[in-house]
C-alpha atoms as one frame of an Amber mdcrd trajectory, in Angstrom:
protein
 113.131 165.028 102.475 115.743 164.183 100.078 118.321 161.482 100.991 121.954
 162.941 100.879 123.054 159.471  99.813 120.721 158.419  97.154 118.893 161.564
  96.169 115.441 159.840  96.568 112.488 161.937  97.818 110.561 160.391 101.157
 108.265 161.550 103.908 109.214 164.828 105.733 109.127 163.021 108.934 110.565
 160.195 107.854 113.659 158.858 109.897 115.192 156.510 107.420 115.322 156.007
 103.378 113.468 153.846 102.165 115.636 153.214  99.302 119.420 152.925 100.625
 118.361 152.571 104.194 119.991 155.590 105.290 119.253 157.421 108.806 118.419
 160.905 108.890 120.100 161.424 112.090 119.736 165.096 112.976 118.121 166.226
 110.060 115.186 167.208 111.640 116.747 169.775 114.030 117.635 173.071 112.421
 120.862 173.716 114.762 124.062 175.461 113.307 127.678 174.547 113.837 130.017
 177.039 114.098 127.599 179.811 113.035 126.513 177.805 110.014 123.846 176.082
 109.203 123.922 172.471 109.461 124.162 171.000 105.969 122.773 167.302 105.102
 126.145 166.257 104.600 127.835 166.940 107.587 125.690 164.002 109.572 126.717
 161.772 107.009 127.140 157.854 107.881 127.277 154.498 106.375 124.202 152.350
 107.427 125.529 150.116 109.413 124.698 146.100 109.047 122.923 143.747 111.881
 125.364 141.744 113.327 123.394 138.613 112.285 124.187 139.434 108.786 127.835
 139.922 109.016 129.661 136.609 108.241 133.214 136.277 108.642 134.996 135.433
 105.135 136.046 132.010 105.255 139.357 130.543 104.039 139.505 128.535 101.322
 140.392 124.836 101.642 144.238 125.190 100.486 144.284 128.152 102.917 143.419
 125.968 105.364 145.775 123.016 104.504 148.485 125.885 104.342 147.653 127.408
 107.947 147.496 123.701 109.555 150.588 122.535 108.043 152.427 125.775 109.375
 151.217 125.683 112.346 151.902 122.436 112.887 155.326 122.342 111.316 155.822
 125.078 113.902 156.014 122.867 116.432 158.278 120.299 114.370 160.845 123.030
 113.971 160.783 123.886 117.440 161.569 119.802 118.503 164.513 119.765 116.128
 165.520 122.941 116.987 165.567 122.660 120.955 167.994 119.395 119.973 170.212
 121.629 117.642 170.505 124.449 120.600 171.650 122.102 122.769 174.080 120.053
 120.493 175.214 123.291 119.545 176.104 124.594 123.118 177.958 121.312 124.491
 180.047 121.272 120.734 180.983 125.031 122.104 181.380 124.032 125.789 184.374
 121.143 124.730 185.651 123.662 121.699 186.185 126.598 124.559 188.017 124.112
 127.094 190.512 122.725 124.436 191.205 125.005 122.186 193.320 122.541 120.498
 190.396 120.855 118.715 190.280 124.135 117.034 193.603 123.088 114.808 193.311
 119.081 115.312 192.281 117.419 111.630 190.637 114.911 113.546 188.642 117.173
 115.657 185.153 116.178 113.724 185.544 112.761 114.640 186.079 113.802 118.395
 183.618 115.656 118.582 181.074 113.338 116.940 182.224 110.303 119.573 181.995
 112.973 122.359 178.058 114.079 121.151 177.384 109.896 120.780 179.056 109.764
 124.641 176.316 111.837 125.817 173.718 111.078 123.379 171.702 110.426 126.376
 172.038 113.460 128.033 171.818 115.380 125.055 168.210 113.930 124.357 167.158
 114.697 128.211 167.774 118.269 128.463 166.504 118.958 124.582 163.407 117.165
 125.602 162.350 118.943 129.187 163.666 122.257 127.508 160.835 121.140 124.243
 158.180 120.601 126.723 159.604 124.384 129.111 159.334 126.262 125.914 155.744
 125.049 124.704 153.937 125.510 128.297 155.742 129.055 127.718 154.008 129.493
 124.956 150.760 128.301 125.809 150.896 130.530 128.969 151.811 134.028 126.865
 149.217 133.107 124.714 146.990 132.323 127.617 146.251 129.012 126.894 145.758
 125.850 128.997 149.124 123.541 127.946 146.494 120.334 128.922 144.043 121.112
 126.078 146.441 122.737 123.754 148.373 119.040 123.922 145.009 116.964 123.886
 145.811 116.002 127.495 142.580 114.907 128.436 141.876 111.894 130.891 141.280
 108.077 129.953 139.971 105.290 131.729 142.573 103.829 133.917 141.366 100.235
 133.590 142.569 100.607 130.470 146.073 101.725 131.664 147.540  98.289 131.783
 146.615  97.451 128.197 147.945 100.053 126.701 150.983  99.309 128.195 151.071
  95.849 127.342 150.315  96.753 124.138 153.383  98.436 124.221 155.806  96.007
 125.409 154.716  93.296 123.082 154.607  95.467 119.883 158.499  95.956 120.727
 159.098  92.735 120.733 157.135  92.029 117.428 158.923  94.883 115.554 162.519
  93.893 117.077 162.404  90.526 115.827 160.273  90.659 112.754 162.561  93.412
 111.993 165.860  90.547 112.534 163.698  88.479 110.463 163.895  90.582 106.884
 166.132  90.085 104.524 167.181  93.426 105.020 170.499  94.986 103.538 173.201
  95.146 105.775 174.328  98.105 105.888 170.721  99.693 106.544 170.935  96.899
 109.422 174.653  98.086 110.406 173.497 101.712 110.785 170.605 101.133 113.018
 172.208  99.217 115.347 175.183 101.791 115.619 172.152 104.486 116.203 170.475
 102.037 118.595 173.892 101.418 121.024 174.643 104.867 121.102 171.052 105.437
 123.072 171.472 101.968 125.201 175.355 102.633 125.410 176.945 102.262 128.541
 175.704 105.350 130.557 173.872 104.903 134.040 171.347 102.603 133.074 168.529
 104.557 135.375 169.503 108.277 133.374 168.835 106.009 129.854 165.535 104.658
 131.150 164.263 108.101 132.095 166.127 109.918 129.539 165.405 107.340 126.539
 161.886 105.693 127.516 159.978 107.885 129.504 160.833 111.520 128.496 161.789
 110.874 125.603 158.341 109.007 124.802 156.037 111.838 126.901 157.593 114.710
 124.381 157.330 112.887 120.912 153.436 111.986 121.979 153.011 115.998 123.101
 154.441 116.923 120.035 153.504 114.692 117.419 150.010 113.361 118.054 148.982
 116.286 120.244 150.269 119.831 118.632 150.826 118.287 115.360 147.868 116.646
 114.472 145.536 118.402 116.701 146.462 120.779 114.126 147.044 119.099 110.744
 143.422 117.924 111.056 142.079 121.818 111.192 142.839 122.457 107.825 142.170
 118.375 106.365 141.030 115.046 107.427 142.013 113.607 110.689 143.381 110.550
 108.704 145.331 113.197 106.525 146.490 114.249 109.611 147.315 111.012 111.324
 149.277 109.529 108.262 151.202 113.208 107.627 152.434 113.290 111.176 153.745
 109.710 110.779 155.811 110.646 108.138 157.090 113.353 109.971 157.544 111.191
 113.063 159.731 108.880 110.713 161.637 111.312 108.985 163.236 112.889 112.532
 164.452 109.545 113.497 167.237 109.674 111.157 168.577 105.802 109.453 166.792
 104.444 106.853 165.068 101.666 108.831 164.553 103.600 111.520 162.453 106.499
 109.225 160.384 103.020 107.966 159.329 101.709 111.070 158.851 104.909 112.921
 156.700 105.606 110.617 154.503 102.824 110.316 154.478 103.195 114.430 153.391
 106.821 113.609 150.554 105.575 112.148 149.615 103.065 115.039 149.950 106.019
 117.524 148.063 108.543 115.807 145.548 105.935 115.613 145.340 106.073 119.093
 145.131 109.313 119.677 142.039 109.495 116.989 140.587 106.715 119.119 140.056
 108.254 122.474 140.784 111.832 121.566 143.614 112.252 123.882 147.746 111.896
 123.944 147.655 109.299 127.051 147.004 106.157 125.500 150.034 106.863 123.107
 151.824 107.828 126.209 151.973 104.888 127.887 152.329 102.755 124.696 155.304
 104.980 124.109 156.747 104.669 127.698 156.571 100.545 127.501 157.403 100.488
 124.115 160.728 102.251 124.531 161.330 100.600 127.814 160.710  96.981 127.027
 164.582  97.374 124.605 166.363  97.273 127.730 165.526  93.925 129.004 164.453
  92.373 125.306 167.193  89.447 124.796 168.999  89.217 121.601 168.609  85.487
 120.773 167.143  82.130 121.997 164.251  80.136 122.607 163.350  82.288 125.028
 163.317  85.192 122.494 160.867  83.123 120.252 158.859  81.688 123.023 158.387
  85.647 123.634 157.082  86.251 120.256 154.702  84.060 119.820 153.153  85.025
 123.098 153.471  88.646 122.493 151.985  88.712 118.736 149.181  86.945 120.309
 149.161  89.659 123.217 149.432  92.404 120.140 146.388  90.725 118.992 144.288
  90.469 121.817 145.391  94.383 122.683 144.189  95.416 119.708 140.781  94.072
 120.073 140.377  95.284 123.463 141.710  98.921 122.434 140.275  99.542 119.644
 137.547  97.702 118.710 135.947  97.707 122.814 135.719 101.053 122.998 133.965
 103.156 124.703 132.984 100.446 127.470 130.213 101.037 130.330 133.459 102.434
 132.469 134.732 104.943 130.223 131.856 107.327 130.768 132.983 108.243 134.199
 136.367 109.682 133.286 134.800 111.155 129.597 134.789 114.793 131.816 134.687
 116.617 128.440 131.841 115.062 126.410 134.049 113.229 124.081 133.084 110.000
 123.687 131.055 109.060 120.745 127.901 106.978 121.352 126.915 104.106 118.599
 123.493 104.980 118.313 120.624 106.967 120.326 120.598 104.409 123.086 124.021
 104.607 124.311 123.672 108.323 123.748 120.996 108.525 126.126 122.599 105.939
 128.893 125.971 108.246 128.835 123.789 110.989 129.277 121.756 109.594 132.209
 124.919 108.394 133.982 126.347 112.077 133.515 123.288 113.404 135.025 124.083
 111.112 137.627 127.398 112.268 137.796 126.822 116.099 138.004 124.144 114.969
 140.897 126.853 112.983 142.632 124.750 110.811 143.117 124.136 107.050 142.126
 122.523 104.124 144.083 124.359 100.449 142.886 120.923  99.135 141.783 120.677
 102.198 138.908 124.171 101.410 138.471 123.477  98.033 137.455 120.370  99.030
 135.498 122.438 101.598 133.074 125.250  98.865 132.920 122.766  96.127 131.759
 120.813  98.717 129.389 124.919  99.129 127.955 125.386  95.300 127.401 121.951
  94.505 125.864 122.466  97.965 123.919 125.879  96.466 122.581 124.435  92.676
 122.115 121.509  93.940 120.116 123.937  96.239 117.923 125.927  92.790 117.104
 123.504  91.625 116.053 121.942  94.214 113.905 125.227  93.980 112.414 125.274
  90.279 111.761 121.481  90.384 110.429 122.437  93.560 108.385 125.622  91.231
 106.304 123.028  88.328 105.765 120.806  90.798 104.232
């Protein structure tokens, strides 16, 4: 039988060629279609590949960078522009119930001290209406808004450090900041930016407005829809130091852009840390909140830095360097902490098993936890052996 495809000759009974690996498919029945014979080519078809063999083309690395960085500038766009809309509509709201400002020469600067008025405000409703629009999004798309943000739970033990962490880095920055010999002007214009968010507006609406929602959206944003996917198409460090930048640049003043930044950087750290926005949350939250009741000057002012870059210090350690303890495998529900070596990978996975049994007796409690500690002594001092070496 001759192959319709490749013209080579097989076996009469043969059912595929053994050249091009086509089928005969119906070439073995003499039927007729419409009164006419059936003709080779009429049962004509491509072979067709095992799905094993098929691989899907992948992107090439600047296609990748390109695809992150829109994606993730995406979600920039939509932050500034949810503040825009809403600037936008109160600008309209005062222009439509004086028309006069139309025609003033000094409507501008009216409506710029009227925007600064409710600067507050202004940041609120942007804010929730950031956070409405993205859990839109995730739920046309049919996605879970917890995982898309990187919403994933930490142990709360660790709670309280974070947010200490928080409130003494403020204090740090505020007056190591008073400390440079920094221009005045750069100095003038940050503190202008900074009254206009602690002005004199109800001081609860500023705490809530300025420290907690305000704090809760940049984290969603920034370290988890940003980076979560920056790092797709590069590096999670790319990603971490590219969303600081970002993080700076929306702050506005000059200092403001440097140290936002550089906090940027500290927070996405975080978030690489423990794979997950809450840590940065509550650092946020504190760090925010801890302006309103930082005094300007005094001995008590430098009696609370020295004890807070010493708290900064001892945070540090504690987040960063102590992690993941015995206690953070029960609230590691999605497999993401990352064991030191085989040891602690198989103690995290016995207490797991434990965990999916639901149940534990206290005395294999305390075995696994003393397996941890003599796991993490004899690491230290692999470590210390290894540097003599």
């Amino acid at each position: 039988m001759r192959c319709p495809r490749c013209g080579m000759e097989n076996d009469k009974d043969a059912l595929r060629c053994s050249g091009c690996g086509y089928e005969f498919a119906g070439e073995h029945e003499e039927t007729e279609q419409n009164g006419m014979p059936r003709s080779d080519f009429n049962e004509y078809r491509p072979r067709e590949i095992p799905p094993e063999s098929r691989k899907p083309v992948q992107p090439s690395k600047l296609g990748r960078f390109l695809s992150a960085f829109a994606h993730a500038l995406f979600y920039v766009m939509l932050f500034v522009g949810c503040q825009s809309v809403v600037v936008s509509g109160y600008l309209t709201s005062l222009m439509s119930g004086d028309p006069s400002l139309l025609t003033d020469p000094d409507a501008v600067n009216t409506l710029f001290e009227a925007v600064n008025e409710k600067t507050v405000l202004i940041l609120l409703i942007s804010n929730l209406l950031t956070i409405l629009l993205v859990c839109m999004l995730m739920h046309i798309r049919k996605r879970a808004p917890a995982l898309e943000m990187e919403i994933y739970p930490v142990n709360p033990f660790r709670f309280g450090t974070f947010a200490l962490f928080g409130a003494a880095m403020n204090i740090v920055v505020s007056v190591t900041m008073s400390l440079l010999p920094l221009p005045e002007s750069m100095i003038a214009e940050h503190a202008a930016q900074t009254m206009v968010l602690y002005g004199e507006m109800n001081p609860l609406l500023e705490l809530f407005s300025v420290a907690v929602v305000a704090g809760i959206t940049e984290e969603l944003i920034f370290r988890g829809l940003v980076i979560s996917r920056l790092k797709k198409g590069m590096g999670t460090a790319a990603a971490v130091v590219i969303s600081a930048v970002i993080f700076g640049v929306v702050h506005g003043t000059a200092l403001a852009v440097i140290y936002a930044s550089l906090l940027g950087l500290l927070l996405g750290g975080l978030y690489a840390r423990y794979d997950s926005v809450l840590p940065g949350m509550i650092f946020h939250v504190f760090f925010n909140m801890t302006s309103y009741w930082l005094p300007q000057e005094g001995t008590v002012l430098t009696v609370l830095y020295i004890v807070s870059a010493a708290a900064v210090l001892l945070c540090a350690w504690r987040i960063f360097l102590c992690y993941p303890a015995f206690s953070d495998i029960y609230t590691d529900v999605r497999d993401r902490l990352k064991p030191a070596n085989e040891e602690e990978a198989a103690i995290i996975a016995e207490v797991k098993q434990h965990q999916r049994r639901g149940m534990i007796t206290a005395e294999e409690l305390e075995k696994l936890h003393d397996r941890w500690v003599e796991n993490r002594k004899q690491m230290k001092k692999d470590k210390k052996y290894g540097r003599r070496k």
